[in-house]
N, C-alpha and C positions, 0 to 999 in steps of 0.2 A: 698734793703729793708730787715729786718728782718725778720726771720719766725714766726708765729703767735704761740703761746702756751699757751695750755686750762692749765687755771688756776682753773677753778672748773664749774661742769656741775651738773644741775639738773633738775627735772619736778614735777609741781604742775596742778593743774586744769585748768588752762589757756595754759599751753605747755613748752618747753623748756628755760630755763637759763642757758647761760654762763656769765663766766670771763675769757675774752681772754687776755692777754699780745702781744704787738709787741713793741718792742726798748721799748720805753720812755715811752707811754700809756698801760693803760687798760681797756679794753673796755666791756659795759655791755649788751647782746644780748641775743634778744630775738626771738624763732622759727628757723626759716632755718636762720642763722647766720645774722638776723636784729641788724644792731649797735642801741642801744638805748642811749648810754652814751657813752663821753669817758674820761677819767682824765687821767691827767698828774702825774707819781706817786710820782715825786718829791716834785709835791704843788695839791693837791687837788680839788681846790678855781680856779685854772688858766680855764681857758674858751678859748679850741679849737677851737670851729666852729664859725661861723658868725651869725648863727643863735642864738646861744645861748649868744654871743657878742650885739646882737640887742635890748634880753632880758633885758639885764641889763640895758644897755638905755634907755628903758620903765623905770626902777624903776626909774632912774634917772629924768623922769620928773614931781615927787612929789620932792619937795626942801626938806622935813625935814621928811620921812616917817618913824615913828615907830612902826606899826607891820606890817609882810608880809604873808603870806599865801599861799602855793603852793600846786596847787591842779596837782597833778602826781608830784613825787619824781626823780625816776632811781635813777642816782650813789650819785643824790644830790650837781653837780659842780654848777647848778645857787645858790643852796641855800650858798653850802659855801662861795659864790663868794660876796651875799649880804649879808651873816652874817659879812666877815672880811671887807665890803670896804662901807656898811653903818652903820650909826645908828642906829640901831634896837636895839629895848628894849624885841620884841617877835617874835618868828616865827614859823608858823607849816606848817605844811605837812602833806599830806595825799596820800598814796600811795597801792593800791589796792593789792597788792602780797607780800605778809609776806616776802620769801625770799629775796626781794629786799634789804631793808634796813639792813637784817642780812649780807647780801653778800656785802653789801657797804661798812658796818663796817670793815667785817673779811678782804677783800681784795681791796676795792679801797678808801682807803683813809678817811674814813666817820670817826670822833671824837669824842668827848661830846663835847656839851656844853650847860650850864644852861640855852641858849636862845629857843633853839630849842625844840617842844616839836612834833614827829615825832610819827603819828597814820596810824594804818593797815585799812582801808575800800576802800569802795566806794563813789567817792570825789561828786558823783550825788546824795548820798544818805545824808553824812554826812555835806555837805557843811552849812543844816539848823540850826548844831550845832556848828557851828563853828563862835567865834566873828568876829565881822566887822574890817576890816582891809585897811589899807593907799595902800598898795600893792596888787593885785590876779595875781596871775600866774597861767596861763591854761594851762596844757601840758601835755595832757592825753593818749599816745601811745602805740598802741601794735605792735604785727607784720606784722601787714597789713595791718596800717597805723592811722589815727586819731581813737580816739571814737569817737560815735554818739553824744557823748555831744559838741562837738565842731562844732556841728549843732542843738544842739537843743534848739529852742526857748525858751521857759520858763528855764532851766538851763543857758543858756547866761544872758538871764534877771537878771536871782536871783544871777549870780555872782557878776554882776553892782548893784543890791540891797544889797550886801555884800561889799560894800566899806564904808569905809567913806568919810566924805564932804571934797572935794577935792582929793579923791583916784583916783588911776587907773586901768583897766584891762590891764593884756598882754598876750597878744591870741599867740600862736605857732601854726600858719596857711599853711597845703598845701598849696600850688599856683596852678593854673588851667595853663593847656597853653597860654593863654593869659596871663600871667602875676599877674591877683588879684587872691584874697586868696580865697580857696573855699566856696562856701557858701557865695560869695560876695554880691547877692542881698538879701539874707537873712541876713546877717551882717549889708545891708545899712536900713534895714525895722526896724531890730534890736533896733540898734541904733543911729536910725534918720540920716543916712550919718554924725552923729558927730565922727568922729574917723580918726587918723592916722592909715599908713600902712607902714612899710617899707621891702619892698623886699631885700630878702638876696640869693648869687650865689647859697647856697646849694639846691633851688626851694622851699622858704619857703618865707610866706608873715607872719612878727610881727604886730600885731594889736594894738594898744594903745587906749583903749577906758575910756574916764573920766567917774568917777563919775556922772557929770550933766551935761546938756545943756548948762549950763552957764559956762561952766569951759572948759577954753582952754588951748591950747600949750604954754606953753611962751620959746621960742625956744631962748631967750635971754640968759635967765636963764638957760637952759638945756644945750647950750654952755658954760655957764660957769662952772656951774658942773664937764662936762666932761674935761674939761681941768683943774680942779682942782686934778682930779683923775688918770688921765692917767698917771701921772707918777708912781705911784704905780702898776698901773696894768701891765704894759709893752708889752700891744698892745693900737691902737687907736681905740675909737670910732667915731671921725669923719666920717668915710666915710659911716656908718650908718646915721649919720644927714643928710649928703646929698642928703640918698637915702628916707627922710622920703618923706609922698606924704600925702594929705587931702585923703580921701574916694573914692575909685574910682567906 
């Protein structure tokens, strides 16, 4: 294995930033050396972990989704992974530490493009101004593990009240010992037990929660999808499908 080397180090108000290098990746860390990111520095867009592999699965179960919204940024590999491999006509972001996305740019990989329109806040704060969107992505992390919003009731809600008809959430959920994602009966009071989970090795439970009551998985379609796309990507997401589960 390679040895790791600090590509740039810094601190703001919340704590410590790196940019570590090792072989092929560079990874973005935060506090006592928490990986928060990691990209590939050949392609940017590629998606290491399982976890963030599960992510995009979730997008994949709106058939035609054109805007997405990502509430927490880091290095930005989900977002480039669904700017290059859907159709999206919009997407933002919102990512609480200024240096984030300057450090993205300067050293992992992060590009222009006229899709994306990437904002500095508080995604609990600004989330009221931000339009209604086919996609949310929740993945709000610091170095000692989820925010508070990835428990908190009225914030959950208004995420789900920030889709539109036929949108989806996709929660990036600790997992308990057991197995479900934290917050699991606040999740099911949430969102009425409507929602998938899929359990990912790295102890992370993905959450897919529709839009509405009425609005379900068509796991038909969502296989077809992913088998539309998998050769572009050049990993699979099957083995995600298999792990999806109803509400536990």
């Amino acid at each position: 294995m390679s040895e790791d080397r600090l590509i740039v180090e810094e601190r703001d108000e919340f704590g410590v930033i790196r940019v570590v290098e090792q072989g092929d990746f560079r990874y973005l860390e935060f506090g006592d050396e928490v990986e928060q990111s990691c990209v590939l520095t050949a392609d940017p867009s590629w998606l290491e972990y399982d976890y963030s592999r599960a992510m995009l699965l979730g997008a994949l179960c709106h058939s035609k989704p054109k805007r997405a919204l990502f509430l927490g940024f880091g290095a930005g590999s989900l977002t480039l992974a669904c700017l290059r491999h859907l159709a999206l006509d919009e997407v933002e972001a919102i990512e609480l530490r200024p240096a984030v996305p300057r450090l993205a740019r300067e050293h992992l990989g992060l590009g222009e493009d006229p899709r994306l329109l990437l904002r500095v806040g508080d995604a609990v704060q600004e989330l009221q101004d931000c339009e209604p969107a086919d996609l949310i992505f929740l993945d709000l992390y610091t170095d000692t593990g989820p925010a508070p919003a990835h428990l908190g009731w009225d914030f959950l809600g208004a995420c789900r009240e920030r889709l539109r008809p036929g949108g989806w959430l996709v929660i990036n959920q600790w997992s308990t010992d057991d197995g479900r994602p934290l917050g699991a009966a606040l999740l099911r009071g949430r969102f009425h037990r409507h929602y998938w989970e899929c359990p990912v090795p790295e102890g992370n439970v993905i959450v897919f929660v529709p839009a509405g009551l009425e609005q379900t998985l068509n796991l038909r379609g969502l296989k077809k999808r992913v088998a539309a796309l998998e050769p572009q990507l050049g990993y699979s997401l099957r083995p995600y499908i298999e792990s999806l589960r109803p509400a536990q």
